[in-house]
N, C-alpha and C positions, 0 to 999 in steps of 0.2 A: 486465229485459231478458233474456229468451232469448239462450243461450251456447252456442256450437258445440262440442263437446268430441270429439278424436282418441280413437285408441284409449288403456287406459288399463291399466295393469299393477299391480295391489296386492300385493303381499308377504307383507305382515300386515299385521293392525290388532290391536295392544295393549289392554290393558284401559281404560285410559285414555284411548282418542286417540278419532276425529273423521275420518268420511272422507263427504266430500259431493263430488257433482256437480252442479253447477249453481248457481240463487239461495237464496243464504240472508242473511238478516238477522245471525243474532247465533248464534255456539257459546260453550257454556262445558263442555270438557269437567271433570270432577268425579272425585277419587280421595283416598282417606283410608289411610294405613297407620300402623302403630305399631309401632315398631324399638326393643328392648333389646338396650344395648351395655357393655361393661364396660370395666374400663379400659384406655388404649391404643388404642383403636377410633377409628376415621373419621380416624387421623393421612395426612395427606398431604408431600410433601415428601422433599427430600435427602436424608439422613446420621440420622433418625429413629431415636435408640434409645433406646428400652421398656423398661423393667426392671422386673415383676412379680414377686413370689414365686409369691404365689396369688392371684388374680383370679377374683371371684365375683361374677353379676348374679344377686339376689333379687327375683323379681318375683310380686305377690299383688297379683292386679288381680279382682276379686270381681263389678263388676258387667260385665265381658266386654265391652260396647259402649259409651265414651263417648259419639260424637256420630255419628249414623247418618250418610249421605253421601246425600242423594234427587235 
């Protein structure tokens, strides 16, 4: 069924996102990344304290693409 659409104001569109007008069946937007962290990292929360000396992330990733994203 045809859909009336006002005027319409985009901002951005992300790498990831999805911007349609009108009929659509089915979206699946698709985004792959891969994050090294070391220690301490991603804490969220109150009163959070870390104590490191030294904190080292080693990373030897050889074949470069695990799983492509199509």
């Amino acid at each position: 069924m045809p859909a009336k659409v006002g005027a319409v104001k985009v901002i951005t569109v992300a790498s990831s996102s999805i911007f349609n007008i009108g009929d659509v069946y089915s979206m699946c937007p698709e985004s792959s990344a891969k994050t090294y962290a070391g220690g301490g990292s991603f804490n969220t929360g109150d009163g959070i304290r870390v104590k490191l000396a030294n904190s080292h992330t080693y990373v030897h990733d050889k074949d470069f693409i695990d799983q492509p994203v199509e």
